[in-house]
C-alpha positions in Angstrom: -15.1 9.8 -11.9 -13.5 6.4 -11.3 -14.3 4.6 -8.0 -10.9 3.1 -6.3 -10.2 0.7 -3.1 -7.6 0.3 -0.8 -6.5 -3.6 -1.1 -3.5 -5.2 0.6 -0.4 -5.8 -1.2 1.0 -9.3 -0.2 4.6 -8.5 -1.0 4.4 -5.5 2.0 4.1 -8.2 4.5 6.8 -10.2 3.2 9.2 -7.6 2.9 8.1 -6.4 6.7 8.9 -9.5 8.1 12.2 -10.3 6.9 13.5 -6.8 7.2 12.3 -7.3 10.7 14.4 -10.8 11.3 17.2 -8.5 10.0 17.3 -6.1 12.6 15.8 -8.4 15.5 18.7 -7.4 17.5 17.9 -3.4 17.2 15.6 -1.6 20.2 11.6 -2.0 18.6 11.5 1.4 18.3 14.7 2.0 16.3 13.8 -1.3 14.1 10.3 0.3 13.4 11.7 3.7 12.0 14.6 1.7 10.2 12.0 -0.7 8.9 9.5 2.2 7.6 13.0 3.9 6.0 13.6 0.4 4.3 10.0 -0.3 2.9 10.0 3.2 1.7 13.2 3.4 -0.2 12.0 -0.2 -1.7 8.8 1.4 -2.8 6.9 -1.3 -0.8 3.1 0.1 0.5 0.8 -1.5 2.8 -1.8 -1.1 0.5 -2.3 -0.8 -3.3 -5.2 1.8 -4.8 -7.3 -0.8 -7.1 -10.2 0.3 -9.7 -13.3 -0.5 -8.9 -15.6 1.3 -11.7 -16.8 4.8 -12.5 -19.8 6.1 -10.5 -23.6 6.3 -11.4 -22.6 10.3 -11.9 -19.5 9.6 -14.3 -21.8 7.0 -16.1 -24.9 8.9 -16.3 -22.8 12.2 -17.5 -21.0 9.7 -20.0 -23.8 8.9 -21.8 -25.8 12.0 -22.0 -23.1 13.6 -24.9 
C-alpha cells in the first residue's frame, strides 16, 4: 500500500483569485457558487494527492515473496 498526502496546488489560488476579480460585481454568495462551477469545469483542485512511499506493511509483505 502506497502512502499519499494532500499538498496545495499553486495554480488553484491563482485561478481563484482572478475568477474572483471577474465577478467582483456579483453578491459573495452567487460569486462563490459561480467560482466553485468555474474551478470545477477547469479541473482546478485545492489540493493535489502526492506519493509519499509504501508503508512498513507493503514493504515488509514485498520482500517476504
Amino acid at each position: 500500500m502506497e502512502l499519499r498526502y494532500k499538498v496545495r496546488n499553486p495554480a488553484y489560488a491563482t485561478m481563484r483569485d482572478d475568477i474572483a476579480s471577474a465577478l467582483r460585481q456579483m453578491p459573495s454568495h452567487a460569486r462563490t457558487q459561480t467560482m466553485e462551477a468555474k474551478l470545477s469545469e477547469l479541473g482546478v483542485i485545492d489540493h493535489l494527492d502526492e506519493p509519499w512511499g509504501m508503508s512498513k506493511q507493503a514493504r515488509a509483505s514485498r520482500f517476504a515473496l
